[in-house]
NUSESE-193627 format. One line per 8 residues: number of its first residue (from 1); their letters; for each residue x, y negated, z negated of N, C-alpha, C. Coordinates in steps of 0.1 Angstrom, whole numbers. Atoms other than C-alpha are relative to their C-alpha. Layout:
# residues N
NUM = A = X Y Z X Y Z X Y Z ~ ...
***
This chain:
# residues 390
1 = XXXXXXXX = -8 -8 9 491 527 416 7 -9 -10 ~ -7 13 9 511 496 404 -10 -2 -14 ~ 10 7 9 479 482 387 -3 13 -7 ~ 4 -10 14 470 516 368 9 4 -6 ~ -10 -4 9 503 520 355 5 -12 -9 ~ 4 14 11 500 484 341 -13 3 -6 ~ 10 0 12 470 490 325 6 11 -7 ~ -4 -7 5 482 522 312 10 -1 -11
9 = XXXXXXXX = -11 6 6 513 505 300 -7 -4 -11 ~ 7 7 8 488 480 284 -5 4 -13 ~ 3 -9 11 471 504 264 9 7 -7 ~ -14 -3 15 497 523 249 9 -12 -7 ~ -5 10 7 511 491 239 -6 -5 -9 ~ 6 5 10 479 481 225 -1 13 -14 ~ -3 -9 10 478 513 204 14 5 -9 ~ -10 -7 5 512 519 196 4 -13 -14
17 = XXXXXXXX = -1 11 6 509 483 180 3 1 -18 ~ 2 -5 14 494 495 146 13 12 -7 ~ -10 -6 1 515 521 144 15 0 -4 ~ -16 15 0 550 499 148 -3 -9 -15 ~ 3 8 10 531 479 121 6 11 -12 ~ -1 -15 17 532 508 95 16 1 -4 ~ -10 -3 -3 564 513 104 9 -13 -13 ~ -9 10 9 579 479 82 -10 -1 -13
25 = XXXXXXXX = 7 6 12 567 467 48 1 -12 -1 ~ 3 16 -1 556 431 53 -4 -9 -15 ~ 2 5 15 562 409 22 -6 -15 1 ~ -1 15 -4 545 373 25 8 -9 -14 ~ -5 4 16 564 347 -3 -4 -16 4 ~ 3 9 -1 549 316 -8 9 -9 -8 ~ -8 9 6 572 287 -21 3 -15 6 ~ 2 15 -2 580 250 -17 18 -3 5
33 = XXXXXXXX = -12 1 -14 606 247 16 6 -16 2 ~ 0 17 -3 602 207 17 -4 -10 -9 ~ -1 13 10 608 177 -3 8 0 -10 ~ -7 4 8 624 168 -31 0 17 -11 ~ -2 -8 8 616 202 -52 3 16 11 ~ -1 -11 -6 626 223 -20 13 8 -2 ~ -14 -11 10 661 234 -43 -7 11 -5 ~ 5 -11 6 639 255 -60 -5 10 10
41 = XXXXXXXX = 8 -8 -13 619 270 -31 17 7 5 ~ -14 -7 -6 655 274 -16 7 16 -10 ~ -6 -8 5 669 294 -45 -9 16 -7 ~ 9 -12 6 642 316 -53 1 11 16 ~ 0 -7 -16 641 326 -11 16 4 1 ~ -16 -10 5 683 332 -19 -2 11 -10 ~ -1 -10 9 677 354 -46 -5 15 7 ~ 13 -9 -4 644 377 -29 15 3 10
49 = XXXXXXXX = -9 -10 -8 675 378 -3 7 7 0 ~ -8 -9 5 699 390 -23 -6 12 -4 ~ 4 -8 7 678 412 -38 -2 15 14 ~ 5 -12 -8 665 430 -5 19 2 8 ~ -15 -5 -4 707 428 5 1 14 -10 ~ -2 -13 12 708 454 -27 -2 9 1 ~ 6 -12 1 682 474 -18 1 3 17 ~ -7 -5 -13 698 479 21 -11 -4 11
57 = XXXXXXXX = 12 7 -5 668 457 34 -11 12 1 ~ 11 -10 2 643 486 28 -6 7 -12 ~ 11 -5 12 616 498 7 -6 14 5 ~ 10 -15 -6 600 534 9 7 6 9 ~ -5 -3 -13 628 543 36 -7 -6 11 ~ 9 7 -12 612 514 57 7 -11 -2 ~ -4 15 -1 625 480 70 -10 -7 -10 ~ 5 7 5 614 452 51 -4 -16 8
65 = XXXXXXXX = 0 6 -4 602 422 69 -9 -13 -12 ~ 3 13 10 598 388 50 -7 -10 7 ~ 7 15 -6 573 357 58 -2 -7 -4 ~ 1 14 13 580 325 41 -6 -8 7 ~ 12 12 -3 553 300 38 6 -11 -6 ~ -5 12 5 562 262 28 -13 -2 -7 ~ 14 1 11 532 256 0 -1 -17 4 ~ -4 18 3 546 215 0 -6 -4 -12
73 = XXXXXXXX = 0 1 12 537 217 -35 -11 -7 1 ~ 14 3 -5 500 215 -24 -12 10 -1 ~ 10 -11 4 471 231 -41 -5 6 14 ~ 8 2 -16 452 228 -2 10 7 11 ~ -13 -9 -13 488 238 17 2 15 -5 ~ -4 -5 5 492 264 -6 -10 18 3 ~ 7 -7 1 460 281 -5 -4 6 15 ~ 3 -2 -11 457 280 36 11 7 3
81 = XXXXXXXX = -9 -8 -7 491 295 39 -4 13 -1 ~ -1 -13 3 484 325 18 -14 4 7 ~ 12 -10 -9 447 330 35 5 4 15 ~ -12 -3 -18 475 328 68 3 15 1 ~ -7 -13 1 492 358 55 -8 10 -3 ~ 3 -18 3 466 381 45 -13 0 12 ~ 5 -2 -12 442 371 74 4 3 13 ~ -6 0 -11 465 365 99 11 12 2
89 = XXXXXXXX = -14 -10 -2 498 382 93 -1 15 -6 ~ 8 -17 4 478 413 75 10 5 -8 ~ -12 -6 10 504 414 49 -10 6 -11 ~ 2 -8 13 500 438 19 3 -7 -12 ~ -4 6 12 517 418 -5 4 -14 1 ~ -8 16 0 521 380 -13 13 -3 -13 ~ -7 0 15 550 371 -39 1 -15 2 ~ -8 13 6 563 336 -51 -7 -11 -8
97 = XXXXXXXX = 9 9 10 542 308 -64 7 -9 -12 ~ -5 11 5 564 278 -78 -14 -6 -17 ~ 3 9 5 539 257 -90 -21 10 -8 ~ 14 0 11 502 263 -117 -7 1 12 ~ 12 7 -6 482 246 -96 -1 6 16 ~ 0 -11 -16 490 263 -61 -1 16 -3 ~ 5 -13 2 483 295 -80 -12 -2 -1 ~ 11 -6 6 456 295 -93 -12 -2 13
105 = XXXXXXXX = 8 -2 -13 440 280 -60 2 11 11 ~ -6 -8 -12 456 308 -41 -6 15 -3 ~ -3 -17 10 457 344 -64 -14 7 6 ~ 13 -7 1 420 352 -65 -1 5 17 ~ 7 -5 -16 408 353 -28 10 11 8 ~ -7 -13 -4 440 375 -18 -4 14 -6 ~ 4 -13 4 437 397 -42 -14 5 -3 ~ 15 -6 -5 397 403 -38 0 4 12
113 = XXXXXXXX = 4 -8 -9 406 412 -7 6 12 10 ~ -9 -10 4 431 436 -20 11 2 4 ~ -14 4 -2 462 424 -10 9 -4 -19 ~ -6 5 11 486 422 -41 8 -9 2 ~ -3 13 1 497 391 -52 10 0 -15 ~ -11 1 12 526 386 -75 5 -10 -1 ~ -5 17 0 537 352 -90 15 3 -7 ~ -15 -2 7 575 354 -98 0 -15 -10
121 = XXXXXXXX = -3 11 10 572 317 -117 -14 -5 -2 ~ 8 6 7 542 302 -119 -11 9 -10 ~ 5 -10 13 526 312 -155 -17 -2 -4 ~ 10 7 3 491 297 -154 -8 13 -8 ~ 3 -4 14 473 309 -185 -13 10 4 ~ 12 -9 -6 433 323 -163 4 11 3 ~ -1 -10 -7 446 347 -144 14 19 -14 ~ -7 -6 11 463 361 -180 -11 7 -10
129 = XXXXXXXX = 15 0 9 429 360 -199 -13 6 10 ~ 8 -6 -6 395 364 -183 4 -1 15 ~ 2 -2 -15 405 358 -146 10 9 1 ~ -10 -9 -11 431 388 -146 -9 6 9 ~ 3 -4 -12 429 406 -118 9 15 1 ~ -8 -14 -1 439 447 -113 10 -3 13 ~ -8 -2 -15 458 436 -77 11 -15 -3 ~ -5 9 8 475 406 -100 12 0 -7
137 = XXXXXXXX = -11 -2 11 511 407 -113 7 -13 -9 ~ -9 9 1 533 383 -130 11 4 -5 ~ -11 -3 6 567 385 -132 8 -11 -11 ~ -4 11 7 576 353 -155 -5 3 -18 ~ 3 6 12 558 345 -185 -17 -2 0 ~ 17 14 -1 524 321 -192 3 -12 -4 ~ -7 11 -2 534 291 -190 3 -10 -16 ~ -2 3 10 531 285 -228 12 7 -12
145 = XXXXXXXX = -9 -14 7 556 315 -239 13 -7 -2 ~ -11 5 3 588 296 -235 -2 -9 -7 ~ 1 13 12 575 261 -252 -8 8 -15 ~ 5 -4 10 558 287 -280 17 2 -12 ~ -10 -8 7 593 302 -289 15 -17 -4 ~ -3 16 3 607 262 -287 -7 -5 -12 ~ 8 4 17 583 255 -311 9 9 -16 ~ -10 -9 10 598 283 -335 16 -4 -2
153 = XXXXXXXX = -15 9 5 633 268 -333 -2 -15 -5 ~ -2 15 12 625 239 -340 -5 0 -13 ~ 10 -6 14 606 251 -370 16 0 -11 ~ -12 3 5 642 264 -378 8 -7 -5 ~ -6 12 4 656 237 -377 -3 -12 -12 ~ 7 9 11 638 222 -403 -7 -15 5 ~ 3 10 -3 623 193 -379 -19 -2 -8 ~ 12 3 3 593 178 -391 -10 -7 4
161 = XXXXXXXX = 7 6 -11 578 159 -366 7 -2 15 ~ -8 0 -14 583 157 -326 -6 -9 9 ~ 10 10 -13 572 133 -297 0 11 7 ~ 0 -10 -10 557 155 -268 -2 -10 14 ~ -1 3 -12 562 148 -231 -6 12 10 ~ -4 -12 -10 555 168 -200 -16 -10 13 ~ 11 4 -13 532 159 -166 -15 2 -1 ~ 7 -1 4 502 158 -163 -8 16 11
169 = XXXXXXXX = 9 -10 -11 490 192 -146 -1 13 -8 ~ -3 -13 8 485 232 -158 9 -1 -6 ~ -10 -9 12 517 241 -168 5 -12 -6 ~ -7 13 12 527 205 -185 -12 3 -13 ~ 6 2 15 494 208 -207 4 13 -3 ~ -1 -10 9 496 244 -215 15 3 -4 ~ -19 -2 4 537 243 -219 -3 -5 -11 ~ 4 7 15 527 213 -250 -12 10 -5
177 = XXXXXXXX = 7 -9 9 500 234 -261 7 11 -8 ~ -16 -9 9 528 265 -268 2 -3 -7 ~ -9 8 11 550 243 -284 -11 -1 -14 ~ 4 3 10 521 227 -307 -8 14 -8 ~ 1 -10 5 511 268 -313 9 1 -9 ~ -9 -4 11 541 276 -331 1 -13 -7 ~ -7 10 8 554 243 -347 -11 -4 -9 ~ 7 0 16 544 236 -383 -1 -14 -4
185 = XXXXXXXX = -1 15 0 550 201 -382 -6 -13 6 ~ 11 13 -8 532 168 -372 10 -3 13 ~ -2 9 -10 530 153 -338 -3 -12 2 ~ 3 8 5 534 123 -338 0 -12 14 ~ 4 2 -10 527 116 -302 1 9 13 ~ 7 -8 -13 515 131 -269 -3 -12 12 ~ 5 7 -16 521 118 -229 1 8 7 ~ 0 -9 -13 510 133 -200 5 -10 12
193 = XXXXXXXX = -1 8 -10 523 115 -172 -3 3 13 ~ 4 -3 -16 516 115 -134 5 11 4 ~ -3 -10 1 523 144 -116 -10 6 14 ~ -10 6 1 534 145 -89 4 -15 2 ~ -6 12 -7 557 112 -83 3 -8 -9 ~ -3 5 8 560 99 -116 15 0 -5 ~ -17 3 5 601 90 -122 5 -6 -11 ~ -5 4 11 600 66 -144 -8 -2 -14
201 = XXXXXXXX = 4 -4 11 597 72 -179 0 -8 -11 ~ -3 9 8 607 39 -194 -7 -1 -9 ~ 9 1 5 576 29 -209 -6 11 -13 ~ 0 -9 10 575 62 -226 8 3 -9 ~ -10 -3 4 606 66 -236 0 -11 -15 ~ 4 11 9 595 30 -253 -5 4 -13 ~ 9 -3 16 571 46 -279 3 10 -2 ~ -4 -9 -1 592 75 -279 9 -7 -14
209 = XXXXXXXX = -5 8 10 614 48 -300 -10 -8 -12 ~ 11 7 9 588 33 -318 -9 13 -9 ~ 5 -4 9 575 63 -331 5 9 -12 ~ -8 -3 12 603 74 -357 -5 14 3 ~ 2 -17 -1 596 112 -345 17 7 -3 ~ -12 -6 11 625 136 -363 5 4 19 ~ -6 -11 -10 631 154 -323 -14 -5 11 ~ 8 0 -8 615 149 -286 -3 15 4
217 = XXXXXXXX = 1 -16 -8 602 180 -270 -9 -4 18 ~ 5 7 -9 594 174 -231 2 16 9 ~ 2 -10 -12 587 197 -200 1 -9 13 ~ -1 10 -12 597 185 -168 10 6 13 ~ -6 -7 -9 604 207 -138 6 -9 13 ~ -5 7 -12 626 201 -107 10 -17 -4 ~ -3 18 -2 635 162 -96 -3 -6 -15 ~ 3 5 10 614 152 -125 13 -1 -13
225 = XXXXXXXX = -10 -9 12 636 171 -151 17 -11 2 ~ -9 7 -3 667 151 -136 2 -15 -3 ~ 3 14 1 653 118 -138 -2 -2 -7 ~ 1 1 13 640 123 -170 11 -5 -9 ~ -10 0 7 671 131 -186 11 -12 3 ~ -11 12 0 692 102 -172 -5 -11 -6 ~ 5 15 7 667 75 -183 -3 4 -20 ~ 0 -5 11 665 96 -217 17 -8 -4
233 = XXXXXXXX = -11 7 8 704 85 -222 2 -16 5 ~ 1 14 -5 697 51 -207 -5 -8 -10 ~ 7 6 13 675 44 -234 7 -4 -8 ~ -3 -3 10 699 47 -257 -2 11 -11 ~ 10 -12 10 676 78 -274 12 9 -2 ~ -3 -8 3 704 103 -269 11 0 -12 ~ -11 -2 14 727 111 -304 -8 -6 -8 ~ 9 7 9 697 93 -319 -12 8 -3
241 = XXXXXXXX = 7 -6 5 669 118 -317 4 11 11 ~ -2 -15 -5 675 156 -309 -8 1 13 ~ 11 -5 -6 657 167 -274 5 13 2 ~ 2 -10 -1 646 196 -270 -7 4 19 ~ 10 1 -10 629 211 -233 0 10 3 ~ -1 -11 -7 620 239 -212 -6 -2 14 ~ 0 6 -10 622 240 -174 8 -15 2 ~ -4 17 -2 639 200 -175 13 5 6
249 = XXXXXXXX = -11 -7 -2 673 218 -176 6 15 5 ~ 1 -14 -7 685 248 -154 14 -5 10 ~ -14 1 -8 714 258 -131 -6 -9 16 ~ 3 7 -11 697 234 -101 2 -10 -3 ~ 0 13 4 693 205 -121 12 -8 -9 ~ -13 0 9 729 205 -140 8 -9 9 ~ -15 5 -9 752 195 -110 -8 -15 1 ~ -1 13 -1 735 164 -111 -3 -7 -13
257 = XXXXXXXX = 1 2 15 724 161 -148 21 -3 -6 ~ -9 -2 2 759 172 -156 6 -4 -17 ~ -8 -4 14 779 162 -191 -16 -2 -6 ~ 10 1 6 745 145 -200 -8 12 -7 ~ 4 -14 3 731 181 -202 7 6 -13 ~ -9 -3 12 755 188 -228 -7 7 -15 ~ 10 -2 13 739 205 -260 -15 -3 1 ~ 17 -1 1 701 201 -248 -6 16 -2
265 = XXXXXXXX = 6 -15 4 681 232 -264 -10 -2 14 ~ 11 0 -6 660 250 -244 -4 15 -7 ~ -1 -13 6 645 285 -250 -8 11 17 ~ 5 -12 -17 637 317 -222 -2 11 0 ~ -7 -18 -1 638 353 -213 10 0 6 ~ -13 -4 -9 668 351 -191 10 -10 1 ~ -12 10 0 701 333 -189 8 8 8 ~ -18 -8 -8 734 340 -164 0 7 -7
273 = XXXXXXXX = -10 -6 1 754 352 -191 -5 14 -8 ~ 5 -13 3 730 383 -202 7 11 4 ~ -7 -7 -3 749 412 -206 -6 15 3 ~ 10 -20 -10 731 445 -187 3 -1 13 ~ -4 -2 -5 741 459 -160 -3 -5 17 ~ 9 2 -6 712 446 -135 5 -15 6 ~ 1 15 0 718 413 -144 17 -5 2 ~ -16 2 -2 762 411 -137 -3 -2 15
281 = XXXXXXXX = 2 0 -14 750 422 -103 0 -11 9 ~ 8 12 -10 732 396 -91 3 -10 -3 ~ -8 16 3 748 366 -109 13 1 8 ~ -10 -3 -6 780 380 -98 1 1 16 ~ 1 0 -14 770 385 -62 -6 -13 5 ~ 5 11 -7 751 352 -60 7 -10 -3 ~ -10 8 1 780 334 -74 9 -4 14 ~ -13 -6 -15 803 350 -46 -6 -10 9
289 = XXXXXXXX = 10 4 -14 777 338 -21 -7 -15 -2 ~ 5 14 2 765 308 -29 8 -11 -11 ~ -6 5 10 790 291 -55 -4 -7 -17 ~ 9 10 6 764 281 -80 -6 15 -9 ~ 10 -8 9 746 298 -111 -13 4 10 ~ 14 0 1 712 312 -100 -6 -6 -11 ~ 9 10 8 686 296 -118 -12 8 -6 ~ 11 -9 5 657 314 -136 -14 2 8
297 = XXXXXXXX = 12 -1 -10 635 308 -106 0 11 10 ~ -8 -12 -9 658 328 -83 -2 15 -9 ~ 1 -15 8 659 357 -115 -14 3 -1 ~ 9 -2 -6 626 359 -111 -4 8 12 ~ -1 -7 -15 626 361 -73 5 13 1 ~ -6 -9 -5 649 385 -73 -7 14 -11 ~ 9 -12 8 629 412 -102 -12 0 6 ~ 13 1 -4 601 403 -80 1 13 12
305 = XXXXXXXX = -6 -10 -13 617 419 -48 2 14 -7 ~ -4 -14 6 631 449 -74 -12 7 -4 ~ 13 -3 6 597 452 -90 -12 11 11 ~ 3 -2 -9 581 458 -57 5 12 9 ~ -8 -10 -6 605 480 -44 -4 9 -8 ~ -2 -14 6 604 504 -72 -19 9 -1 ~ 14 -6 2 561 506 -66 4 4 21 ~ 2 -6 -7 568 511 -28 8 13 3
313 = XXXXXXXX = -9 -13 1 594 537 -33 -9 13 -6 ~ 13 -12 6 569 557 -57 -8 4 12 ~ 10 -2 -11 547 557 -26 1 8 13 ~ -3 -2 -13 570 567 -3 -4 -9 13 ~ 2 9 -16 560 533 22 -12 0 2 ~ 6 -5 -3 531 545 21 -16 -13 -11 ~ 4 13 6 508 510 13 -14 0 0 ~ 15 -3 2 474 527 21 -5 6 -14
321 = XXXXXXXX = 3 -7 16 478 546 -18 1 -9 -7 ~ -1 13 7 469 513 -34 -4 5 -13 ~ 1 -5 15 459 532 -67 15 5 -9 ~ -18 -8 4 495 549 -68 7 -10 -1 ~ -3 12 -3 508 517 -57 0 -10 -14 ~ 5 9 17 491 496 -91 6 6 -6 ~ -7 -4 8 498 522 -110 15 3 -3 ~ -16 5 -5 537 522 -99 5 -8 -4
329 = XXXXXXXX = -2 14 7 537 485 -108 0 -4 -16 ~ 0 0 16 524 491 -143 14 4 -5 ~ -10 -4 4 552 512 -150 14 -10 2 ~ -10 11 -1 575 482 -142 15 12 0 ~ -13 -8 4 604 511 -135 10 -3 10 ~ -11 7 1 632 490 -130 9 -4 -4 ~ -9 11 10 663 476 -140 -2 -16 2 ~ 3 14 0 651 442 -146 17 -10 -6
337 = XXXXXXXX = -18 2 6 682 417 -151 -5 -8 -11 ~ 2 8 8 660 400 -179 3 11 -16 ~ -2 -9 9 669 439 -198 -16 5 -3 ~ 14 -13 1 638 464 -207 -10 -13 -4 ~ 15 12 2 606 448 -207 -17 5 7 ~ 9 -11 1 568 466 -201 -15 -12 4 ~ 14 8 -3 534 453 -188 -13 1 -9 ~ 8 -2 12 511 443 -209 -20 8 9
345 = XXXXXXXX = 12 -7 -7 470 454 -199 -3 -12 10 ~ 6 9 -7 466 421 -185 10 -4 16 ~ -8 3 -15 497 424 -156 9 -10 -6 ~ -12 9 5 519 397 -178 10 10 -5 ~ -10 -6 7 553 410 -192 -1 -1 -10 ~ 1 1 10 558 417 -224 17 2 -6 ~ -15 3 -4 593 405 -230 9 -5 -13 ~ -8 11 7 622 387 -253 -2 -13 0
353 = XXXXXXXX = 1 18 -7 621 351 -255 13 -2 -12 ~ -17 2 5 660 337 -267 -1 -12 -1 ~ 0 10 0 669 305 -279 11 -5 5 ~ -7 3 -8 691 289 -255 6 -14 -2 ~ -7 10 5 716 261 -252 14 -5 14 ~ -9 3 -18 734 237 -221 17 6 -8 ~ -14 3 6 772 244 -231 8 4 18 ~ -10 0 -14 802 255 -201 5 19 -1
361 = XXXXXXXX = -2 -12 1 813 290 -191 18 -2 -2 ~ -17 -6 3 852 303 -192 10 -11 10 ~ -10 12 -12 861 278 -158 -7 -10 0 ~ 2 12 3 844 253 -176 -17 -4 9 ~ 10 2 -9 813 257 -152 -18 -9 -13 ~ 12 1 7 778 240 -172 -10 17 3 ~ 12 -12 -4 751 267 -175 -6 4 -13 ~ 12 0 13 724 276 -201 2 17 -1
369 = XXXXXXXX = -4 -11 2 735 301 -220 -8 5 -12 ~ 14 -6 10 717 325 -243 7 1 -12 ~ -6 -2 13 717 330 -279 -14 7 -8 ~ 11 -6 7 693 346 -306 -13 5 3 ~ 16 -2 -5 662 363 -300 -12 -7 -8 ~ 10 7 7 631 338 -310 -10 12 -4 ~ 14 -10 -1 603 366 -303 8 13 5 ~ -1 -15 -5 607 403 -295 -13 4 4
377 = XXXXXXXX = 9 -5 -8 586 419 -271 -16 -6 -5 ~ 6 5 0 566 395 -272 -10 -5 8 ~ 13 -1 -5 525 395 -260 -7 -15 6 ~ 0 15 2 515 363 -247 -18 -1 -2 ~ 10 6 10 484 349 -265 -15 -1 7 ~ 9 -1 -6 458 355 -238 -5 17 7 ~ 6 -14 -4 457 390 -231 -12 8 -7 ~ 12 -8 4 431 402 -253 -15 -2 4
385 = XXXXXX = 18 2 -10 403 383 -232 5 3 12 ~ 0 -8 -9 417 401 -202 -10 11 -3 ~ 6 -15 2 393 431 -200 3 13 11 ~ -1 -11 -2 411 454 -182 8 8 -10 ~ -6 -13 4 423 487 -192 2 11 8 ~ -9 -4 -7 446 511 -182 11 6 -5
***
């Protein structure tokens, strides 16, 4: 008797399993947990939390259960986590994706095998053009959109030549490519450097001086971005030629950058001090909670979690209506805290881009605050060799 009321047991346990499953909405988020760029990983996995604190940790009237993967900012780690999560953990949806290069090895094979896949930051340019993908979102940019609308201010400015910098990987070449899209002016040099582990920049910084350029323009995420900038006023270069950057400078890289940051342009869709009602929220609550600006990696994260929500809410939880689902997503119907903004055919946003600037808030805090609109709803430059439609 014992023994057939243990197997009995067994069996409805093994059946009730799936069932139990249905029951949550399992989000996998891929990001980078360990090493020197695990600030960022950290603040983007703060934000996604704030974000599901917002939405009462549920989606569709369903719990929400979260599975963070550490990538280690490794095409190879990156790509085995996520075949983790949609083999293993049988998640419906991947989100996060830091880094180019850990997308683009990752995106495809999930979503062929129709799991959606949503990159809150990294912008890599294929998966915008011919490799979109209908099960494909991006909540950022393309990795050229913010150095495109850089280029345009500096246009303004009447500069006439620029040194370019930036790493040597996806998003360092296609960020300088952007830039050299808009700008009307000669270049009057171009380095890629290592990438990662490359710190010091002396050498460059060298013929950075030697080549009488009017303004630098450099890309340089995380650690890099920090280390740049200190051996930039080591040089002696700074009050001597204008820089310019995007990604170098951010609410992560300030508390140690600090006055040096002072007046470096950059340009974006989103800043703290954006005034909508979306966007008070969440600065204002992750202030409370964490003492510290979010960062535009975190605003991201966190429109990623909102984003998501408002396609499983359409659904009612309901993660097997993967057509209602897509279509859900297109409609991007959200309050985004970056303010109204629309998907283009290819799954990129179609957005503002602002020209921005380091200065101090009201208690003196640093933080990159916004100013003018560069571009308006602005298309980024690869969607028309996408071929979907929709």
């Amino acid at each position: 008797m014992w023994k057939q009321s243990t197997a009995l047991a067994c069996i409805l346990g093994l059946t009730a399993g799936p069932a139990l499953a249905q029951d949550k909405i399992r989000i996998g988020f891929i990001s980078t947990f360990s090493g020197p760029t695990a600030v960022i990983g950290n603040d983007m996995k703060n934000s996604a939390e704030l974000a599901l604190e917002h939405l009462g940790r549920k989606m569709g009237g369903k719990a929400v259960e979260m599975v963070y993967e550490d990538d280690q900012q490794k095409p190879d780690v990156g790509k085995q986590k996520t075949d983790k999560l949609v083999q293993q953990d049988k998640v419906p949806i991947v989100a996060g994706y830091i880094w180019s290069n850990v997308l683009l090895a990752s995106y495809k094979s999930a979503a062929d095998a129709g799991v959606f896949v949503f990159s809150s930051n990294a912008g890599a340019s294929p998966p915008a053009g011919k490799g979109c993908h209908q099960n494909f979102f991006n909540v950022s940019w393309t990795n050229d959109q913010p150095a495109m609308a850089m280029g345009e201010t500096t246009n303004q400015r009447g500069v006439k030549s620029v040194y370019l910098m930036a790493p040597n990987y996806a998003a360092g070449r296609e960020s300088l490519a952007g830039f050299k899209r808009t700008f009307k002016g000669k270049v009057v040099g171009e380095d890629y450097t290592k990438w990662p582990g490359q710190l010091d920049f002396s050498a460059e910084l060298a013929k950075v001086r030697a080549s009488n350029a009017e303004a630098l323009h450099v890309f340089y995420p995380g650690a890099s971005g920090v280390q740049f900038l200190a051996q930039f006023e080591q040089s002696g270069l700074k009050g001597k030629i204008p820089l310019s950057q995007v990604f170098s400078v951010d609410s992560l890289s300030l508390p140690q950058q600090k006055e040096t940051a002072l007046g470096v342009r950059t340009a974006g869709h989103w800043a703290a001090d954006m005034d909508n009602e979306a966007n008070k929220k969440f600065v204002g609550d992750f202030l409370k909670k964490h003492n510290a600006y979010p960062s535009f990696y975190g605003q991201q994260s966190y429109d990623t979690i909102m984003l998501i929500a408002s396609a499983v809410d359409a659904v009612k939880g309901d993660m097997s209506k993967k057509d209602d689902f897509r279509n859900a997503l297109r409609k991007a119907n959200f309050k985004s805290t970056r303010g109204d903004f629309k998907y283009g055919n290819n799954h990129f946003p179609i957005q503002n881009f602002y020209a921005q600037e380091v200065g101090k808030d009201a208690q003196g805090r640093l933080m990159v605050k916004n100013g003018a609109a560069v571009f308006k709803a602005h298309r980024d430059p690869f969607a028309e060799s996408c071929p979907m439609k929709w």
